[in-house]
mmCIF file of the N, C-alpha and C atoms, coordinates in Angstrom:
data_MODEL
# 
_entry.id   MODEL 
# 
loop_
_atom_site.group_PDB 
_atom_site.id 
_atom_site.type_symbol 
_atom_site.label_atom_id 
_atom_site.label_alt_id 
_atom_site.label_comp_id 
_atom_site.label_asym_id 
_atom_site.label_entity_id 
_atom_site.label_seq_id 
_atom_site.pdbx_PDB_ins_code 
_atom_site.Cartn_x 
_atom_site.Cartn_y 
_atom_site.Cartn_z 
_atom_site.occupancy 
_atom_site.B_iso_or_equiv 
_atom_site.pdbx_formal_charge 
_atom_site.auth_seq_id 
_atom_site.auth_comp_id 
_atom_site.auth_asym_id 
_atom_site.auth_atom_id 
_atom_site.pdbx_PDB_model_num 
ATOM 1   N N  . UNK A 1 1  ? 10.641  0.155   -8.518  1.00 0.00 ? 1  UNK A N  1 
ATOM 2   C CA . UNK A 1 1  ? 10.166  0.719   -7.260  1.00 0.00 ? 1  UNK A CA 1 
ATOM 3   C C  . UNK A 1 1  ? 9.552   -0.383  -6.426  1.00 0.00 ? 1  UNK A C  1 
ATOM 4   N N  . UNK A 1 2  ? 10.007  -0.244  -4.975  1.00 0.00 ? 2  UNK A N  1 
ATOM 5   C CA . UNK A 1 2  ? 9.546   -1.634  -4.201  1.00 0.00 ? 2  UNK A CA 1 
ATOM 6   C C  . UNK A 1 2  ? 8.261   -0.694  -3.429  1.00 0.00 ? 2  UNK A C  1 
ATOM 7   N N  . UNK A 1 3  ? 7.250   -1.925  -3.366  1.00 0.00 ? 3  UNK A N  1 
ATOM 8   C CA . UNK A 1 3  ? 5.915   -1.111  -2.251  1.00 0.00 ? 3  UNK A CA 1 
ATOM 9   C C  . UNK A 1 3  ? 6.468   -0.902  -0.873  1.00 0.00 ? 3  UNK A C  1 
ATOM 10  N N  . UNK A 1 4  ? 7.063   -1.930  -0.506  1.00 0.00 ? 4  UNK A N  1 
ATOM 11  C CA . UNK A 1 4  ? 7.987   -2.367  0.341   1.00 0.00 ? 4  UNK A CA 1 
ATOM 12  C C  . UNK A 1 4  ? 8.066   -1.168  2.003   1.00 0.00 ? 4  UNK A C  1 
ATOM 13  N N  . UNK A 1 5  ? 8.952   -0.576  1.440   1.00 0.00 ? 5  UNK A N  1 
ATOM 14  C CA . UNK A 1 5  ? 8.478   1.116   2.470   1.00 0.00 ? 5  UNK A CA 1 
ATOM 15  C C  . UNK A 1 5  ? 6.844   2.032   2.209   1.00 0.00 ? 5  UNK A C  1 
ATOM 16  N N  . UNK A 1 6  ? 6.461   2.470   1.648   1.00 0.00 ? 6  UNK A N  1 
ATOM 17  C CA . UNK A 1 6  ? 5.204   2.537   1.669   1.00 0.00 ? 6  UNK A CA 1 
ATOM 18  C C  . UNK A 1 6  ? 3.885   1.773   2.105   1.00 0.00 ? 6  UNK A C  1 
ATOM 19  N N  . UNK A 1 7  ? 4.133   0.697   1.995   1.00 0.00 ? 7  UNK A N  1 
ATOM 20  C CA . UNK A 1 7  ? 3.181   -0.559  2.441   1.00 0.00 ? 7  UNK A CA 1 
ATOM 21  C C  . UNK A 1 7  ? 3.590   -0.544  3.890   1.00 0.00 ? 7  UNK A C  1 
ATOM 22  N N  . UNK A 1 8  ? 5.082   -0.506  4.575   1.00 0.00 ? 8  UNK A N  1 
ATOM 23  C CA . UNK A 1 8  ? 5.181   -0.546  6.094   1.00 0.00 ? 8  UNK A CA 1 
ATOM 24  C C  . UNK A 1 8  ? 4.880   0.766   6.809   1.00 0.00 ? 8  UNK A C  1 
ATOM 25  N N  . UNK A 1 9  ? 4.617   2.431   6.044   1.00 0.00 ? 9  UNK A N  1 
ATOM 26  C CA . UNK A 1 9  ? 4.184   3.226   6.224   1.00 0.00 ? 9  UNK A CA 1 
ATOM 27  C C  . UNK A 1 9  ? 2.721   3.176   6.580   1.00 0.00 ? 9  UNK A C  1 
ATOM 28  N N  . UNK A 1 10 ? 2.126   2.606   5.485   1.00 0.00 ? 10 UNK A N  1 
ATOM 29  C CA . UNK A 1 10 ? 0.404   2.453   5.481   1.00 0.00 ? 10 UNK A CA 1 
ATOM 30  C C  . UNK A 1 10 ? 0.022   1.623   6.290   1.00 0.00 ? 10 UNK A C  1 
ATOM 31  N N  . UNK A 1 11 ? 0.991   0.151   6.786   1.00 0.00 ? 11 UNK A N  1 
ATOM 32  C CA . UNK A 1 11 ? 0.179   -0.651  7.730   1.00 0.00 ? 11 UNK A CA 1 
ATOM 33  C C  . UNK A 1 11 ? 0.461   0.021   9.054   1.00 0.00 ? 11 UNK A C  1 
ATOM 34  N N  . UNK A 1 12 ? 1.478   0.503   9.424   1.00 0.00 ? 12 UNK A N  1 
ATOM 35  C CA . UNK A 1 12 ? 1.838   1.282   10.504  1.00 0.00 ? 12 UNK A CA 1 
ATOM 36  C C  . UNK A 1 12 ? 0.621   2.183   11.152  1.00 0.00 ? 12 UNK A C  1 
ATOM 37  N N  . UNK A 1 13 ? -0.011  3.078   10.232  1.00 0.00 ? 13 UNK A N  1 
ATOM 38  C CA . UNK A 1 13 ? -0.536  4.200   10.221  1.00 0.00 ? 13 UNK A CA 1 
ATOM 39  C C  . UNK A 1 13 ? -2.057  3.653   10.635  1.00 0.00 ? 13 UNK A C  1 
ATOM 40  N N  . UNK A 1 14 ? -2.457  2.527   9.694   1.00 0.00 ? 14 UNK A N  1 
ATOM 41  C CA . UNK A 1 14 ? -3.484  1.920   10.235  1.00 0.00 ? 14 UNK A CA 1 
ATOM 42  C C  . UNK A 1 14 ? -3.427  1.134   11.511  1.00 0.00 ? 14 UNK A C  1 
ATOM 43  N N  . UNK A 1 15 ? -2.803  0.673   11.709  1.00 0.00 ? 15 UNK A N  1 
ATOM 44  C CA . UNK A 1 15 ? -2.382  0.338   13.364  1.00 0.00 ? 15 UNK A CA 1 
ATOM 45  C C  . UNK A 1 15 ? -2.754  1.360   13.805  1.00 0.00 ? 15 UNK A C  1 
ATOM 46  N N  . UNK A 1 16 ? -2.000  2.358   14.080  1.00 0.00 ? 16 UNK A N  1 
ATOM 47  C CA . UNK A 1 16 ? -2.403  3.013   14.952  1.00 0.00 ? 16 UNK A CA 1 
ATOM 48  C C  . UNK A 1 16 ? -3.510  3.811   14.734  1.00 0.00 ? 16 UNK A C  1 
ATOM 49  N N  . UNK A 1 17 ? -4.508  4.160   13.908  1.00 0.00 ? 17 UNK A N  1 
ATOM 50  C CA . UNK A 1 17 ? -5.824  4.782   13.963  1.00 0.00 ? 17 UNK A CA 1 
ATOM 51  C C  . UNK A 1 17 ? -6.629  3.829   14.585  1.00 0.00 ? 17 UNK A C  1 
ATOM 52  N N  . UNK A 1 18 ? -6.443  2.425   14.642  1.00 0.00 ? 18 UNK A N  1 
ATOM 53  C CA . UNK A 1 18 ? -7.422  1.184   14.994  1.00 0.00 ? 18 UNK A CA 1 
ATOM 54  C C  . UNK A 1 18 ? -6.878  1.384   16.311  1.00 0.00 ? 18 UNK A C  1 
ATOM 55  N N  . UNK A 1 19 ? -5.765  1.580   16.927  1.00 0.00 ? 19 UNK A N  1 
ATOM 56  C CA . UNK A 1 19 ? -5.420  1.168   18.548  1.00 0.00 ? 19 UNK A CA 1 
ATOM 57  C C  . UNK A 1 19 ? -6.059  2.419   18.819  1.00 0.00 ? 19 UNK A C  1 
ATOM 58  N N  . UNK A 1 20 ? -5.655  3.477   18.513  1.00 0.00 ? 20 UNK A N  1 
ATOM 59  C CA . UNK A 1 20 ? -6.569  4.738   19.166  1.00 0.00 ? 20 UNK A CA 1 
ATOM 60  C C  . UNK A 1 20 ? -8.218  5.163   18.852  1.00 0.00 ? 20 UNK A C  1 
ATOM 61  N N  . UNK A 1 21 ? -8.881  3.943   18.272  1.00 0.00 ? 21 UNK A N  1 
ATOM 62  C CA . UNK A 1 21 ? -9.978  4.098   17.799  1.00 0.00 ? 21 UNK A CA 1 
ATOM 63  C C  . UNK A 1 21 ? -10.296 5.244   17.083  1.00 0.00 ? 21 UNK A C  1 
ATOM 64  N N  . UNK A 1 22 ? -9.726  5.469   16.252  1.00 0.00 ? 22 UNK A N  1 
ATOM 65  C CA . UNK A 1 22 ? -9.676  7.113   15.781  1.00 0.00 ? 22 UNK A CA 1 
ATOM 66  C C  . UNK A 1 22 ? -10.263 6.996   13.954  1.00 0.00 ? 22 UNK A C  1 
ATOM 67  N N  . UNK A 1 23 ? -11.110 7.747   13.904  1.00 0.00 ? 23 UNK A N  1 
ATOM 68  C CA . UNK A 1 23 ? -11.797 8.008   12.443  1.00 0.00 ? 23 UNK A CA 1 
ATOM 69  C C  . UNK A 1 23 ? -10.252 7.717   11.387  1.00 0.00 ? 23 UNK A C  1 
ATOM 70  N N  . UNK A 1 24 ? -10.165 7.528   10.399  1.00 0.00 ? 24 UNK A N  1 
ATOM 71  C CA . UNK A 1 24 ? -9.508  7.562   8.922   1.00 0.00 ? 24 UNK A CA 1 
ATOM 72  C C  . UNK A 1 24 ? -9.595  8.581   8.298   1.00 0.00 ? 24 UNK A C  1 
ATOM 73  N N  . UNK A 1 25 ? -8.415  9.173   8.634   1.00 0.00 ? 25 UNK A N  1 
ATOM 74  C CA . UNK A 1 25 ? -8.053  10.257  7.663   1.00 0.00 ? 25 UNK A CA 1 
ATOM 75  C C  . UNK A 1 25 ? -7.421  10.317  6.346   1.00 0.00 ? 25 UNK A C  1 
ATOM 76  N N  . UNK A 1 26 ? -7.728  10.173  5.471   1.00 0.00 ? 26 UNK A N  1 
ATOM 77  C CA . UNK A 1 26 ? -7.568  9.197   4.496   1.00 0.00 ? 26 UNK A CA 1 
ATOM 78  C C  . UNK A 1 26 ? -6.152  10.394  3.874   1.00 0.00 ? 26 UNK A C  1 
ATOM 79  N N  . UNK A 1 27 ? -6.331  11.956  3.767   1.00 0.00 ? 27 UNK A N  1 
ATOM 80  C CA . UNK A 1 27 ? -5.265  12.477  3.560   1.00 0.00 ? 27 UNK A CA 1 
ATOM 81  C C  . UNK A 1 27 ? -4.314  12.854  4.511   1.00 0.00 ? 27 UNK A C  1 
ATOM 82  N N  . UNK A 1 28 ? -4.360  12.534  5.718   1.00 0.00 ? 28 UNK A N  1 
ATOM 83  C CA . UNK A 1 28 ? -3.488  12.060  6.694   1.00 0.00 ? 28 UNK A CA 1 
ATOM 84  C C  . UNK A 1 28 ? -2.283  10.807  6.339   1.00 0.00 ? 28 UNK A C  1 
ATOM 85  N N  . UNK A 1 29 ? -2.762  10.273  5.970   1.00 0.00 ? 29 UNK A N  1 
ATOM 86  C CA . UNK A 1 29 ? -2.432  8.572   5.451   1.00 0.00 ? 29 UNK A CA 1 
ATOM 87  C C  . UNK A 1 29 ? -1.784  8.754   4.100   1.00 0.00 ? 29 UNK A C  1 
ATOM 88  N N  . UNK A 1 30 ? -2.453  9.064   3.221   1.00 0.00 ? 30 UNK A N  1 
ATOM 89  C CA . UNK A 1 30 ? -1.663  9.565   1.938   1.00 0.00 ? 30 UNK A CA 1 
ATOM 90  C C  . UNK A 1 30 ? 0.029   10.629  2.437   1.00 0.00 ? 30 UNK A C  1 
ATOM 91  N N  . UNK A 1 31 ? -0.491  11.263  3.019   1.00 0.00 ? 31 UNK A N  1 
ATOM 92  C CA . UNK A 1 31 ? 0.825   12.171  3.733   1.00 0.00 ? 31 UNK A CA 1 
ATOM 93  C C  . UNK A 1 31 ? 1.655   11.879  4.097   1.00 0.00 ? 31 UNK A C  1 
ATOM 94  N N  . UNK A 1 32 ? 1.343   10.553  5.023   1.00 0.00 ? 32 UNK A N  1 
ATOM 95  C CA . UNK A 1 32 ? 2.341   9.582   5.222   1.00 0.00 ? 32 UNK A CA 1 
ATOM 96  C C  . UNK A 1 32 ? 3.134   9.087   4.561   1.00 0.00 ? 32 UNK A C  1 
ATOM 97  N N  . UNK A 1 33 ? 2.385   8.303   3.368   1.00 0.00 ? 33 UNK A N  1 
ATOM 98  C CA . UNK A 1 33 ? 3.097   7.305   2.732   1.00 0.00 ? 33 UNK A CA 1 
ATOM 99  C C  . UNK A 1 33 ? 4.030   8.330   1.862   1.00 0.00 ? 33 UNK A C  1 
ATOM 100 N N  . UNK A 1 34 ? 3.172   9.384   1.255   1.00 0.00 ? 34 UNK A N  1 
ATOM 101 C CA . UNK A 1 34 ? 4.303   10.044  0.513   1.00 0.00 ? 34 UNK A CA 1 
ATOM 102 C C  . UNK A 1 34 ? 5.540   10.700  0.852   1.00 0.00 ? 34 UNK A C  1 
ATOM 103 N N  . UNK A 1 35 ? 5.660   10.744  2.379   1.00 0.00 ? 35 UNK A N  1 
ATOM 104 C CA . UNK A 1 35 ? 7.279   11.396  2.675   1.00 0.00 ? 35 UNK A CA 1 
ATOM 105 C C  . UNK A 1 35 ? 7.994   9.941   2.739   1.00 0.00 ? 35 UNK A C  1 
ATOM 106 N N  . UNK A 1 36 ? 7.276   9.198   2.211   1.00 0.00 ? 36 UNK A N  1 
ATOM 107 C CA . UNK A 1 36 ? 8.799   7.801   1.912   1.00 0.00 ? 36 UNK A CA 1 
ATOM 108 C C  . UNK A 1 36 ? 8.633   7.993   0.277   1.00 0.00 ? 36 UNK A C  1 
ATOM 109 N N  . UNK A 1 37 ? 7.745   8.040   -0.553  1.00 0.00 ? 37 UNK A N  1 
ATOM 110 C CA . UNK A 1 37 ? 7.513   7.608   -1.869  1.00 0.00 ? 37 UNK A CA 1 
ATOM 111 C C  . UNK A 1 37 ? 6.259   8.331   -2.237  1.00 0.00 ? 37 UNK A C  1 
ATOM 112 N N  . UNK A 1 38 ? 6.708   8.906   -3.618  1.00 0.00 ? 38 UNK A N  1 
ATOM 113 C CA . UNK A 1 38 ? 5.703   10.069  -4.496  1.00 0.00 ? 38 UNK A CA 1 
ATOM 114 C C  . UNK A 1 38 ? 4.705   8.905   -4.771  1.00 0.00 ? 38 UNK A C  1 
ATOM 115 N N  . UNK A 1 39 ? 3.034   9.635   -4.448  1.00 0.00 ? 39 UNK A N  1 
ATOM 116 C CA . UNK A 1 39 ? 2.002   8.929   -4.547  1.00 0.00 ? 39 UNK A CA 1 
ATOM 117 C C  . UNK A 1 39 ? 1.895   7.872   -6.314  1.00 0.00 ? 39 UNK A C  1 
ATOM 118 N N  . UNK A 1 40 ? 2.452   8.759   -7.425  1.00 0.00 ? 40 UNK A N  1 
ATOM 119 C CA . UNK A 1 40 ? 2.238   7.997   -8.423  1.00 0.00 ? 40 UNK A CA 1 
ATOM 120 C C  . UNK A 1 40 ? 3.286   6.852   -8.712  1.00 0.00 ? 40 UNK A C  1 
ATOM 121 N N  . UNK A 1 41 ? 4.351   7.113   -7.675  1.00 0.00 ? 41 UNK A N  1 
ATOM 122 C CA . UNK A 1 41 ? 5.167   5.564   -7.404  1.00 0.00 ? 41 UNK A CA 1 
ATOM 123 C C  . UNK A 1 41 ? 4.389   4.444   -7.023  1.00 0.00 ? 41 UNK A C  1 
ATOM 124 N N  . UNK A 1 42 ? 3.458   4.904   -6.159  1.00 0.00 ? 42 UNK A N  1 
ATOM 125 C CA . UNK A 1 42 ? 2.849   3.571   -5.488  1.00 0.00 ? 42 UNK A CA 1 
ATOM 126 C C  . UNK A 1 42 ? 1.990   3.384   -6.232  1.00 0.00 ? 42 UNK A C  1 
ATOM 127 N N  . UNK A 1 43 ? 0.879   3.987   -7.110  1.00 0.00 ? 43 UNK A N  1 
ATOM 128 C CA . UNK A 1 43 ? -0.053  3.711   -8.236  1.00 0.00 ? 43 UNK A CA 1 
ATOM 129 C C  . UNK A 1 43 ? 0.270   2.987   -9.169  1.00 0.00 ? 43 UNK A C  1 
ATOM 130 N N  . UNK A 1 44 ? 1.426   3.598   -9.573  1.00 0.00 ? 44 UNK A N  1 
ATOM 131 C CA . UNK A 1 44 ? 2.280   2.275   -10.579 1.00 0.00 ? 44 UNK A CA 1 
ATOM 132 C C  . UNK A 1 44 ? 2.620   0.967   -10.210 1.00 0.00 ? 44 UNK A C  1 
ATOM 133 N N  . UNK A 1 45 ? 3.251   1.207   -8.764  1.00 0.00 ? 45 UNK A N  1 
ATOM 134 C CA . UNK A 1 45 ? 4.134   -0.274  -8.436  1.00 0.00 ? 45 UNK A CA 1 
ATOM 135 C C  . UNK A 1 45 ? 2.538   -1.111  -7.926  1.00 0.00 ? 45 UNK A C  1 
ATOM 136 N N  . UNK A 1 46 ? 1.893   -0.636  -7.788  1.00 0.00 ? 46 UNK A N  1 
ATOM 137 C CA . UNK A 1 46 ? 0.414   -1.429  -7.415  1.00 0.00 ? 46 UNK A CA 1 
ATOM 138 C C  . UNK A 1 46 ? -0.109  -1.980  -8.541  1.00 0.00 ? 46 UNK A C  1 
ATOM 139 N N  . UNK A 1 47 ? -0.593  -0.687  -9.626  1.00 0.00 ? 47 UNK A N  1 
ATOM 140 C CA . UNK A 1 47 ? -1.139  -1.513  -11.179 1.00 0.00 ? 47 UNK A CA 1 
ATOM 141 C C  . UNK A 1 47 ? -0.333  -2.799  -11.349 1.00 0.00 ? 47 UNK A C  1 
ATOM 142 N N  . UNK A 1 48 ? 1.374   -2.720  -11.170 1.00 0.00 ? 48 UNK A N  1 
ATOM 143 C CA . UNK A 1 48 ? 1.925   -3.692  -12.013 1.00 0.00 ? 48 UNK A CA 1 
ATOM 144 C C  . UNK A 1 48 ? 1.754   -5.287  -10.997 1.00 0.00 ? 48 UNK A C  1 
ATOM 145 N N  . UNK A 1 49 ? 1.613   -4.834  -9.322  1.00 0.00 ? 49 UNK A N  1 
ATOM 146 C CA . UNK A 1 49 ? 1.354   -6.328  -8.979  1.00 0.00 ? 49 UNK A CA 1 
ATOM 147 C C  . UNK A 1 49 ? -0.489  -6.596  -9.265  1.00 0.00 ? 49 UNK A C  1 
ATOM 148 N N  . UNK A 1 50 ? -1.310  -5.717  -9.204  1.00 0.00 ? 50 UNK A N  1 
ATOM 149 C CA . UNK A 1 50 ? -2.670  -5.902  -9.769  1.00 0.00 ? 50 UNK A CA 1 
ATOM 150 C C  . UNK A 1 50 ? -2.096  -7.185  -11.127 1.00 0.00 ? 50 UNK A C  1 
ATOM 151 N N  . UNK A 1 51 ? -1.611  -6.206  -11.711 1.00 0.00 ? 51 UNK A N  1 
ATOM 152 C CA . UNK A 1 51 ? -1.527  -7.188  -13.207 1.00 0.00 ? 51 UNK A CA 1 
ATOM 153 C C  . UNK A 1 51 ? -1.048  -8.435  -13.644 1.00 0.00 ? 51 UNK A C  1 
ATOM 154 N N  . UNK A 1 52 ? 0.167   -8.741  -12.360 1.00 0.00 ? 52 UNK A N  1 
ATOM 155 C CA . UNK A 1 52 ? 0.839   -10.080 -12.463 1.00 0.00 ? 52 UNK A CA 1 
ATOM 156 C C  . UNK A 1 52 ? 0.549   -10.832 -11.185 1.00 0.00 ? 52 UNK A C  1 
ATOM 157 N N  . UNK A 1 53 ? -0.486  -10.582 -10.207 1.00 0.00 ? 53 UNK A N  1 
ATOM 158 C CA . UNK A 1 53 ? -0.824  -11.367 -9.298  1.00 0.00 ? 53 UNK A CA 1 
ATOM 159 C C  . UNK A 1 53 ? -2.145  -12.108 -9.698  1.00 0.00 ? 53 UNK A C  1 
ATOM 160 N N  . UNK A 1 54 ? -3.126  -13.211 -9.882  1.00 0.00 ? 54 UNK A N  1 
ATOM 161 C CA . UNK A 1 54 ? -4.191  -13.393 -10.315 1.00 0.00 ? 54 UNK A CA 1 
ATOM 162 C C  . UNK A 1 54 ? -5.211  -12.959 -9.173  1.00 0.00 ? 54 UNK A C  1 
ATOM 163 N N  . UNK A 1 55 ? -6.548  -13.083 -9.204  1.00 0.00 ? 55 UNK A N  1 
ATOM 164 C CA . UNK A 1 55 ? -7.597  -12.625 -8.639  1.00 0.00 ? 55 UNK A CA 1 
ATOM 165 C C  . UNK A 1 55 ? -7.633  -13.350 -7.588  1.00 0.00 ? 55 UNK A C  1 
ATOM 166 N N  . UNK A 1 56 ? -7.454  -14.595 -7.462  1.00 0.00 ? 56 UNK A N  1 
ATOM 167 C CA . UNK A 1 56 ? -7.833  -15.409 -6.516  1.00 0.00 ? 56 UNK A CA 1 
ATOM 168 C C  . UNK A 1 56 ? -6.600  -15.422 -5.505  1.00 0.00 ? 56 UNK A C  1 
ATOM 169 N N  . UNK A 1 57 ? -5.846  -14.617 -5.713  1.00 0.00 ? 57 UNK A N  1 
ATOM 170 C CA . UNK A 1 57 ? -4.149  -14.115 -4.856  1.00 0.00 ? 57 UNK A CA 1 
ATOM 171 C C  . UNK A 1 57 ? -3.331  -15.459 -4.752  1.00 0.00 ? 57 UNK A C  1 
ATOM 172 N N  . UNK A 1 58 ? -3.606  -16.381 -5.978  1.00 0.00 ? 58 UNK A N  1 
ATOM 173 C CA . UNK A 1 58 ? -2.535  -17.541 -6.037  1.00 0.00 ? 58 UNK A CA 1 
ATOM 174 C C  . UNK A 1 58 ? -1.625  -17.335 -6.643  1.00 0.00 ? 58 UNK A C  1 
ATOM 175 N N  . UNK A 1 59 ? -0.392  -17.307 -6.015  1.00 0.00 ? 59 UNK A N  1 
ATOM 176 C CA . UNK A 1 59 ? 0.474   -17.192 -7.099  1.00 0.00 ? 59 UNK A CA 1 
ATOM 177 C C  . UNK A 1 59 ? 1.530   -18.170 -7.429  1.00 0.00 ? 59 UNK A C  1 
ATOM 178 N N  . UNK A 1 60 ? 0.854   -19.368 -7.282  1.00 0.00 ? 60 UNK A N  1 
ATOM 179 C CA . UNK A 1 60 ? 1.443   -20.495 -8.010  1.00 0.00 ? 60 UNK A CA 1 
ATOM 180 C C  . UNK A 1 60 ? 1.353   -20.123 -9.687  1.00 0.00 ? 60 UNK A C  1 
ATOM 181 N N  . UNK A 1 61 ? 0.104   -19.739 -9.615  1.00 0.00 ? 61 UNK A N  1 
ATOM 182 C CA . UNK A 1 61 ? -0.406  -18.832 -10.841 1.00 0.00 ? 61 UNK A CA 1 
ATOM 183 C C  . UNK A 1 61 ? -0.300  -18.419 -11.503 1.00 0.00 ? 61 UNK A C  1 
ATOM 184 N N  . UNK A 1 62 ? 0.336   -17.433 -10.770 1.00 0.00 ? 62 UNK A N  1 
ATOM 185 C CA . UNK A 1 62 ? 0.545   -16.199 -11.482 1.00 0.00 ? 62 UNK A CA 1 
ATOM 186 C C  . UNK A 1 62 ? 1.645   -15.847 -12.601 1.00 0.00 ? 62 UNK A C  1 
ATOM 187 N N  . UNK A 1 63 ? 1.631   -14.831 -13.291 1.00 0.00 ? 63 UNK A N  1 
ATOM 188 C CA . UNK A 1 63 ? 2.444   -14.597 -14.671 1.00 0.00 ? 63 UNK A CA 1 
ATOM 189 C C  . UNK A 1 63 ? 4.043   -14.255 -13.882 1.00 0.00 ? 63 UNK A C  1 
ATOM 190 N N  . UNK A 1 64 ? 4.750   -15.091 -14.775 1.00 0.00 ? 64 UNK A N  1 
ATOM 191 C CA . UNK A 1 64 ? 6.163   -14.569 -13.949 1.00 0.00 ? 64 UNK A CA 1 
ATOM 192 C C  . UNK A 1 64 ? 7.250   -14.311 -15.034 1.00 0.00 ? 64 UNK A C  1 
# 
């Protein structure tokens, strides 16, 4: 599973709450992302770059 569409869902969405100065609706946003991809797709495909990216986001680094 790629974050890939979900991640351009979520930055999208935040764009536009920041251009319209508008509060975070945080299950607004979830709503979003999930008519591209079921929420525990993205929980997973997240744990697994959590796990192979290091802390300091180098990924000369990182486990490959």
């Amino acid at each position: 599973m790629s974050l890939q569409r979900p991640a351009k869902v979520l930055f999208g969405e935040l764009e536009l709450v920041e251009e319209q100065e508008a509060d975070l609706d945080v299950a607004a946003l979830w709503a979003a992302v999930e008519e591209v991809t079921p929420r525990a797709a993205v929980m997973t495909a997240a744990t697994t770059v959590v796990a192979l990216v290091p802390e300091d986001g180098n990924i000369d680094t990182a486990v490959g």
